[in-house]
ZAPALO-433054 format. One record per residue: residue number from 1; residue in one letter; x, y, z of N, C-alpha, C in turn. Coordinates in nm, 4 decimals, padded with zeros to 6 digits, always signed. Atoms other than C-alpha are relative to their C-alpha. Layout:
! ZAPALO-433054
<seq: NUM	type: a	nu: X	nv: Y	nw: Z	cau: X	cav: Y	caw: Z	cu: X	cv: Y	cw: Z>
...
***
This chain:
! ZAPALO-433054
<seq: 1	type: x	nu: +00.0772	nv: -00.0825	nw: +00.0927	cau: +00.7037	cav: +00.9829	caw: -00.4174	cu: +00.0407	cv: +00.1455	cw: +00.0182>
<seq: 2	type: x	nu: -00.0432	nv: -00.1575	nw: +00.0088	cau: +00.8126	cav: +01.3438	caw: -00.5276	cu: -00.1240	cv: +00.1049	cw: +00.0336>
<seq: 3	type: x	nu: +00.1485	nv: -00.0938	nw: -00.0360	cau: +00.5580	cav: +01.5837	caw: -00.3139	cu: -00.0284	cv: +00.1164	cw: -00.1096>
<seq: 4	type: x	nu: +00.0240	nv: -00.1533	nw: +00.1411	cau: +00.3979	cav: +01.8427	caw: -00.6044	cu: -00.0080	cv: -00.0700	cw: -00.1046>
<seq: 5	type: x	nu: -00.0339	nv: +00.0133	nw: +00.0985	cau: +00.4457	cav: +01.6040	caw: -00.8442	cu: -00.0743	cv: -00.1410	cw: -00.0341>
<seq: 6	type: x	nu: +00.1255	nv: +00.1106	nw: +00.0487	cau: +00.1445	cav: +01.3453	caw: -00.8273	cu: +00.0268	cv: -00.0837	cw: -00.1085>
<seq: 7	type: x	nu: -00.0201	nv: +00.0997	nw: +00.1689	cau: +00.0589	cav: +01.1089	caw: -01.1234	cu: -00.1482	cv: +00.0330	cw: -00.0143>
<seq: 8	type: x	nu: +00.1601	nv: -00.0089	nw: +00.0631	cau: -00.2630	cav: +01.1225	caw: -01.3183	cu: +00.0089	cv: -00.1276	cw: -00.0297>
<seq: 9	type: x	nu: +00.0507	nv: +00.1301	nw: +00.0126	cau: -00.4371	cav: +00.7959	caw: -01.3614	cu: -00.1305	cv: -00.0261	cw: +00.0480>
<seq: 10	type: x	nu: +00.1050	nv: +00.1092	nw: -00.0683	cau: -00.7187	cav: +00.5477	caw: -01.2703	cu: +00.0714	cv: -00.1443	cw: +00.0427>
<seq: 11	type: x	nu: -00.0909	nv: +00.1322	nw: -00.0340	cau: -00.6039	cav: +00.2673	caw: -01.0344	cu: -00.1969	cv: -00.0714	cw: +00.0489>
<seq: 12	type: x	nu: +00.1121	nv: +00.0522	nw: -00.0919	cau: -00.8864	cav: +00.0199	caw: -00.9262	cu: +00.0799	cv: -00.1398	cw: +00.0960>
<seq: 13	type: x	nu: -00.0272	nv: +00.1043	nw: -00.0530	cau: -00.7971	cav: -00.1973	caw: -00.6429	cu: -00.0338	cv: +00.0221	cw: +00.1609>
<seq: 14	type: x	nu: +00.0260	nv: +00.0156	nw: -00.1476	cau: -00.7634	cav: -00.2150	caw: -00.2399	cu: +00.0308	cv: +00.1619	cw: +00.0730>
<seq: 15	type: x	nu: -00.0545	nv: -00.1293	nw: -00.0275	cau: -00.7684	cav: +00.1321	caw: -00.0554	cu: +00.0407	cv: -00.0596	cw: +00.1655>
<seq: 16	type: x	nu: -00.0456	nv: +00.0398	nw: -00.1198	cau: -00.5769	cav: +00.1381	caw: +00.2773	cu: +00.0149	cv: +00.1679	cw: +00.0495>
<seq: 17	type: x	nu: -00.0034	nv: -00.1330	nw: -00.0692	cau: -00.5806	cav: +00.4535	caw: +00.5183	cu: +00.1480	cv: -00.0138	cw: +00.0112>
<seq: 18	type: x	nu: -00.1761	nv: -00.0378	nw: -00.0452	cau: -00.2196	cav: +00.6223	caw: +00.5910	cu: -00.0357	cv: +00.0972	cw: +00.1076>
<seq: 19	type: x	nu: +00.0224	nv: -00.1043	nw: -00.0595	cau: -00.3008	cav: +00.9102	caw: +00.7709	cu: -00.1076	cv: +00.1087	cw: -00.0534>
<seq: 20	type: x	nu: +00.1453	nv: -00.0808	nw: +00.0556	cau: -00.5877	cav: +01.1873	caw: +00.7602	cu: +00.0400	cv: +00.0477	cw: -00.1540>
<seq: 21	type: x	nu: +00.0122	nv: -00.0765	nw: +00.1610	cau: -00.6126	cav: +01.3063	caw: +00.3954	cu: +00.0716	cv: -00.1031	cw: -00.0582>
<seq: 22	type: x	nu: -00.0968	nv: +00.0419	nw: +00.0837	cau: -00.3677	cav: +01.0601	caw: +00.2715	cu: -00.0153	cv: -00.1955	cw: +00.0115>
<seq: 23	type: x	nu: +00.0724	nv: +00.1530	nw: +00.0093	cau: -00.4682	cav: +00.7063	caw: +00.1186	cu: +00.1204	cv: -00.0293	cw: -00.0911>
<seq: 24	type: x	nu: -00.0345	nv: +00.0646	nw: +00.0676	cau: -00.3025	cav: +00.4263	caw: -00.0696	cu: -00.0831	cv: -00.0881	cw: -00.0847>
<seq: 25	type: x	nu: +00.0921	nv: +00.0549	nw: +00.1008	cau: -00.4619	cav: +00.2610	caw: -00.3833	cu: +00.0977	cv: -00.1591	cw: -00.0373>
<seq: 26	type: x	nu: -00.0924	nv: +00.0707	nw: +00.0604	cau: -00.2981	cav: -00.0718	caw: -00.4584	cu: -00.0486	cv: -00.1208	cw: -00.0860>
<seq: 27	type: x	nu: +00.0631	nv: +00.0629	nw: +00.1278	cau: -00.3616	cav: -00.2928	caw: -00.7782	cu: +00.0574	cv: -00.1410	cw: +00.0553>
<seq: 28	type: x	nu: -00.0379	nv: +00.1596	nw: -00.0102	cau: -00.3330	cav: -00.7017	caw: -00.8096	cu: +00.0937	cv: -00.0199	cw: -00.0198>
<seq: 29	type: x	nu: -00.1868	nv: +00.0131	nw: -00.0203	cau: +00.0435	cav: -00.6856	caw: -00.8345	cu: +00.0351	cv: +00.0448	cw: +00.1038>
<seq: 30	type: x	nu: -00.0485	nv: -00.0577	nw: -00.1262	cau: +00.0322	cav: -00.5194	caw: -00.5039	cu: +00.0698	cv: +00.1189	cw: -00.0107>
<seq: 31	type: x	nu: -00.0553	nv: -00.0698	nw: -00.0191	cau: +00.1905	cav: -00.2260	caw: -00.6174	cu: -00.0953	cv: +00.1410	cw: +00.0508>
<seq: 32	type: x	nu: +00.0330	nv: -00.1147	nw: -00.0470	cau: +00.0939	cav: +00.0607	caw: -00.4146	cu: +00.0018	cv: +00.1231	cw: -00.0374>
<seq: 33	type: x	nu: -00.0002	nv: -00.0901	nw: +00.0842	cau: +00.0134	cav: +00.4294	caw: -00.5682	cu: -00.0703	cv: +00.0838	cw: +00.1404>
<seq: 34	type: x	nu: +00.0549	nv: -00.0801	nw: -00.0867	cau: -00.0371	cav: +00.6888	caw: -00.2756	cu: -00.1125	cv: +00.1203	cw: -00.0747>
<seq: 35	type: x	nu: +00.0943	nv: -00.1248	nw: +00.0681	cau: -00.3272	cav: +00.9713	caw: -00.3490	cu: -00.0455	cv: +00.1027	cw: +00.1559>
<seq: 36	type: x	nu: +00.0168	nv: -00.1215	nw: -00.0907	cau: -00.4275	cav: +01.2684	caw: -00.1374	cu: -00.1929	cv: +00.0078	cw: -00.0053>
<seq: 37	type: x	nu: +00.1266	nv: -00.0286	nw: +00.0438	cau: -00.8037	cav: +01.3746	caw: -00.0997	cu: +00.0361	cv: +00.1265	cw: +00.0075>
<seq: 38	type: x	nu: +00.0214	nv: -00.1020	nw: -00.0341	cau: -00.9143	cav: +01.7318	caw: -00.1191	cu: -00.1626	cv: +00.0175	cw: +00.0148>
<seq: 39	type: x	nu: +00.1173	nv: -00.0514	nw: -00.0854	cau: -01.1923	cav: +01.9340	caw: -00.0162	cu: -00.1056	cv: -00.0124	cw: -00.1591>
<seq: 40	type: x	nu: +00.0642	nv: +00.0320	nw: +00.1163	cau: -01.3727	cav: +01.8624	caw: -00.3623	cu: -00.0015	cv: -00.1483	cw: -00.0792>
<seq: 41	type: x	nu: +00.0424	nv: +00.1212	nw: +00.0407	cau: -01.3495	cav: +01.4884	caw: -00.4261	cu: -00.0805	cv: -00.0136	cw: +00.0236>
<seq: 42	type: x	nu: +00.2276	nv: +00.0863	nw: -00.0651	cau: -01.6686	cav: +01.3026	caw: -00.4586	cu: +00.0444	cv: -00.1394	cw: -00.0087>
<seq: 43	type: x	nu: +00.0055	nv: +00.0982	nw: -00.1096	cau: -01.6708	cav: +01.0508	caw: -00.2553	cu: -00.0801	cv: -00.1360	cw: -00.0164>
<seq: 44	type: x	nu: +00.1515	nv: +00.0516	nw: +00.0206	cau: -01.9191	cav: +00.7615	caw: -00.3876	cu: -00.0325	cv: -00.1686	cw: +00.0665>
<seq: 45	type: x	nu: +00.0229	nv: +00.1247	nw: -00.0804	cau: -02.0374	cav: +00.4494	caw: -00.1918	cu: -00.1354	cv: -00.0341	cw: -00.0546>
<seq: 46	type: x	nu: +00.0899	nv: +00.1397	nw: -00.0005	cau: -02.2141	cav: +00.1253	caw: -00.3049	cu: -00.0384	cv: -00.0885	cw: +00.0448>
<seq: 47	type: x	nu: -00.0062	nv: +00.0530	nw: -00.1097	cau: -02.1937	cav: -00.0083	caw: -00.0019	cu: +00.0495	cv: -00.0411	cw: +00.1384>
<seq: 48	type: x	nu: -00.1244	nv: +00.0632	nw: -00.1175	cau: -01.8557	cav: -00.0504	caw: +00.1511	cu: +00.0554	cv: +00.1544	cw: +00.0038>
<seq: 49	type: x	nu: -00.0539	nv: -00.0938	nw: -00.0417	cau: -01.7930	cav: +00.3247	caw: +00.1964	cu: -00.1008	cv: +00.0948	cw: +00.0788>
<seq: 50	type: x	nu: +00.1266	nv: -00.0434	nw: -00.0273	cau: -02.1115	cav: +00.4354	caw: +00.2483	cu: -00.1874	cv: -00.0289	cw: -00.0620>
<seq: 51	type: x	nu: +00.1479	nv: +00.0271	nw: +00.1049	cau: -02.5057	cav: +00.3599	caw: +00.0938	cu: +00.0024	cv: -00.1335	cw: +00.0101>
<seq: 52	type: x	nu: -00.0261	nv: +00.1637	nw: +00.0249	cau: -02.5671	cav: +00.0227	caw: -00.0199	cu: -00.0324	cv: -00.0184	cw: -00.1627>
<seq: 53	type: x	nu: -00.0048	nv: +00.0358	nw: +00.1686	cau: -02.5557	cav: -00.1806	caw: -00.3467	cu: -00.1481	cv: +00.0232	cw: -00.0800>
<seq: 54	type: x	nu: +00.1506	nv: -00.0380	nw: +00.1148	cau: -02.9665	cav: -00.0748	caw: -00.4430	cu: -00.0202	cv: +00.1053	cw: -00.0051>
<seq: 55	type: x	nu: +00.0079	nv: -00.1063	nw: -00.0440	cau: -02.9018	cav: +00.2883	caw: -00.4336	cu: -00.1122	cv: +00.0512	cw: -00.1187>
<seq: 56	type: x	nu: +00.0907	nv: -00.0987	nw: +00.0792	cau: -03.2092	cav: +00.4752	caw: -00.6248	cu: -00.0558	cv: -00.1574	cw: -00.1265>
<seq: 57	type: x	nu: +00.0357	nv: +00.1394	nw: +00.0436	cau: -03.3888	cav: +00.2403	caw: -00.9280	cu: +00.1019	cv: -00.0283	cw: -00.0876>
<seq: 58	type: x	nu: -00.0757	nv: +00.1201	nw: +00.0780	cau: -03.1994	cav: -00.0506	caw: -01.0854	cu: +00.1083	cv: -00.0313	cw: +00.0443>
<seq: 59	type: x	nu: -00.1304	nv: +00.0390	nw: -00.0728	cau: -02.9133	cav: +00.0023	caw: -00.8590	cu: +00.1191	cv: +00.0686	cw: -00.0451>
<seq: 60	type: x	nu: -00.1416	nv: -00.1015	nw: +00.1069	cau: -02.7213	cav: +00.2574	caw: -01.0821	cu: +00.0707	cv: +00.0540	cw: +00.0776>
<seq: 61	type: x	nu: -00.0918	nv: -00.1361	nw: -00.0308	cau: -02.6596	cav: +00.5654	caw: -00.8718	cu: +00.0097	cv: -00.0311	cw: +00.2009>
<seq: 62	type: x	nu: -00.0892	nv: +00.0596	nw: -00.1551	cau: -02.4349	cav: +00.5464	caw: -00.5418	cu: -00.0615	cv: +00.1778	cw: +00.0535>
<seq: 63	type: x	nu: +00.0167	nv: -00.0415	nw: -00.0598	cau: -02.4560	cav: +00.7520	caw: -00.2723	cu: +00.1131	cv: +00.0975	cw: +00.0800>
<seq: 64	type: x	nu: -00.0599	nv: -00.0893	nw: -00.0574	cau: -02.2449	cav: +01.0701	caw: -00.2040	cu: +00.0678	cv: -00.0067	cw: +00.1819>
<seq: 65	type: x	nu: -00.0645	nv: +00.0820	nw: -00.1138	cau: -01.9910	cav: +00.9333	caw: +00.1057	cu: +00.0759	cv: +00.1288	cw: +00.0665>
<seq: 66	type: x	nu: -00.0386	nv: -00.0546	nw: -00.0788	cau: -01.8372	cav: +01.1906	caw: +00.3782	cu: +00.1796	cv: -00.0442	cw: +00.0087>
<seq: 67	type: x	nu: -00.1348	nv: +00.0149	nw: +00.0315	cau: -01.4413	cav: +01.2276	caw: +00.3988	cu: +00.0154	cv: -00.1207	cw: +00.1758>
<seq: 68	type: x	nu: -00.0394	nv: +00.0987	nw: -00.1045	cau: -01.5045	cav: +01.0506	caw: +00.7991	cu: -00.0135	cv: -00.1528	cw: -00.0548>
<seq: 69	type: x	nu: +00.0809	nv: +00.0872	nw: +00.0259	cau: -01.7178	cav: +00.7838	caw: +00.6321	cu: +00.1144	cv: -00.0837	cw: -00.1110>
<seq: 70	type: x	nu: -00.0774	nv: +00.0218	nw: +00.0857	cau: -01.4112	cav: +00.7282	caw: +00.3393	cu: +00.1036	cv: -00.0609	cw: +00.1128>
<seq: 71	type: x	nu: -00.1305	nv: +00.0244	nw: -00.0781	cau: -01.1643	cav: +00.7363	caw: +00.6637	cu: -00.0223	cv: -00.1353	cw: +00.0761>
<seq: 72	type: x	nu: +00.0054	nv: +00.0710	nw: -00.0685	cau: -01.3208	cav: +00.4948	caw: +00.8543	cu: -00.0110	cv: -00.1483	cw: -00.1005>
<seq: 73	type: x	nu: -00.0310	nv: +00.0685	nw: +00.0927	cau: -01.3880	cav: +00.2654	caw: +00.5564	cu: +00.1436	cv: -00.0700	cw: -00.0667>
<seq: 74	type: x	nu: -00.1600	nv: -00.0043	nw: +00.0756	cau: -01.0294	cav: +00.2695	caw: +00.4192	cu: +00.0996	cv: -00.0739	cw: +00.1407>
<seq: 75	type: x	nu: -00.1009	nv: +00.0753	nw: -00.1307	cau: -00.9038	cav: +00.1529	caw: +00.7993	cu: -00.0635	cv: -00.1445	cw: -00.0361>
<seq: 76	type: x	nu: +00.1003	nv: +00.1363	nw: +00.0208	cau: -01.1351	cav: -00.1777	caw: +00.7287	cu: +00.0803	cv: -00.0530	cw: -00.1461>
<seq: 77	type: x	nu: -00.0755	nv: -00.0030	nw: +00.1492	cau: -00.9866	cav: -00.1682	caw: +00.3914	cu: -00.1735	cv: -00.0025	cw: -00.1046>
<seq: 78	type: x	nu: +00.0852	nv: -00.0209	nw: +00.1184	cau: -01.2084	cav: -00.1818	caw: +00.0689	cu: +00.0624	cv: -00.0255	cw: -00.1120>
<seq: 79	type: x	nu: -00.0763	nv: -00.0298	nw: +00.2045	cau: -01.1885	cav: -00.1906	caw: -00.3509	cu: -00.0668	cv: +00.0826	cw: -00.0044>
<seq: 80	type: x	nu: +00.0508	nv: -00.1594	nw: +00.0752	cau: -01.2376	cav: +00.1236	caw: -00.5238	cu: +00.0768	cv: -00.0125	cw: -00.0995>
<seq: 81	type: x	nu: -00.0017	nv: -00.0597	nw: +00.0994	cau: -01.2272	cav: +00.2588	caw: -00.8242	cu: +00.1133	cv: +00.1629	cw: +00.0391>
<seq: 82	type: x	nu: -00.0463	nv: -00.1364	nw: -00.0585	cau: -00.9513	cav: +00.5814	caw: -00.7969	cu: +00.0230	cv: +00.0887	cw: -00.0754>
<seq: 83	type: x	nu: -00.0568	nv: -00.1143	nw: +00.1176	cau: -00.9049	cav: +00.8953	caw: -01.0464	cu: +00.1054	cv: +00.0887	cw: +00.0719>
<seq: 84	type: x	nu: -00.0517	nv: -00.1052	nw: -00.0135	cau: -00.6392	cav: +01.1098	caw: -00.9498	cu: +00.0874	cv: +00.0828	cw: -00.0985>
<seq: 85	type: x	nu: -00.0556	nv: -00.1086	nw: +00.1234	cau: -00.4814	cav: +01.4076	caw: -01.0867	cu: +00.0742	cv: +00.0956	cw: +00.0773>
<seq: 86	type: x	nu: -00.1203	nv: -00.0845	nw: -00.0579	cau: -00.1420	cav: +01.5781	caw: -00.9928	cu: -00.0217	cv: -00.1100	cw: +00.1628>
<seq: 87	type: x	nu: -00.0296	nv: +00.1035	nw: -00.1041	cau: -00.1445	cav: +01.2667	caw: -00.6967	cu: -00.1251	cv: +00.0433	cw: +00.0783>
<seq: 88	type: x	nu: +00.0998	nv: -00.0208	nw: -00.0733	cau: -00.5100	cav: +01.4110	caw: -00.5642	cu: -00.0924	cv: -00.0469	cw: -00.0523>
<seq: 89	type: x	nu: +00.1034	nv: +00.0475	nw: +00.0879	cau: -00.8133	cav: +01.1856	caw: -00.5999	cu: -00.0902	cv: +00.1070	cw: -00.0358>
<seq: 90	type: x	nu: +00.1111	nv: -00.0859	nw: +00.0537	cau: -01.0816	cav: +01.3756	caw: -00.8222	cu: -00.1478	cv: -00.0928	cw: +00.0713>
<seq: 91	type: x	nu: +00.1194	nv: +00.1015	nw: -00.0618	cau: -01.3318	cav: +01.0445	caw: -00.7358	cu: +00.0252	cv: -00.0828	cw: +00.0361>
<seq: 92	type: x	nu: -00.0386	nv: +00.1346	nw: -00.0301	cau: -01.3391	cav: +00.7398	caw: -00.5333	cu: -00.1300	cv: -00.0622	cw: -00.0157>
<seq: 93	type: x	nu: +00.1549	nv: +00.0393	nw: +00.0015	cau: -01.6122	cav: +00.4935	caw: -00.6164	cu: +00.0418	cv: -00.1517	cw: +00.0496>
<seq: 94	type: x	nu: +00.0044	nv: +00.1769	nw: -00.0266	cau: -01.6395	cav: +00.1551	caw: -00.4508	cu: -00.0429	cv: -00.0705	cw: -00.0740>
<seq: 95	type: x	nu: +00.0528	nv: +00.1101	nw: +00.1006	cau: -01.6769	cav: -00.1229	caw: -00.6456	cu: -00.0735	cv: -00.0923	cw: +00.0194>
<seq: 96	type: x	nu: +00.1030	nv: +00.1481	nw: -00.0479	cau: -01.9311	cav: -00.3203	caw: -00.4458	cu: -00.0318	cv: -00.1062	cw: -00.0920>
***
């Protein structure tokens, strides 16, 4: 991947830790799509990143997740939901 030169998209699939700040998103073909966090992603957990699946009533709204709480998650692995833009996620939302 060309550093500076990201991709914009939504991937939903398996996140895997690489190193601090720096995740992999990879879809049911297995192809892998690296993303970056910054100091302004929001972070959102339904259960498997942080919170759980009955967050507030009916179960709508998730629960604002910590960049340790994303790191330690992402070593375990997980599915998420991923937006990024210029190769930095904007949001990660688990897909409990």
């Amino acid at each position: 991947m060309d550093k500076g030169k990201g991709v914009d998209g939504t991937w939903f699939g398996h996140v895997s830790y690489l190193a601090p700040g720096k995740y992999t998103v990879s879809d049911m073909k297995g192809v892998e799509q690296q993303f970056l966090l910054a100091e302004d992603t929001e972070i959102w957990g339904y259960g498997d990143i942080c919170g759980d699946t009955s967050t507030d009533e009916g179960g709508q709204g998730g629960t604002e997740c910590t960049e340790i709480e994303l790191e330690d998650a992402a070593k375990k692995g997980f599915s998420a939901e991923v937006v990024s833009s210029k190769g930095i996620a904007t949001t990660i939302r688990d897909d409990h």
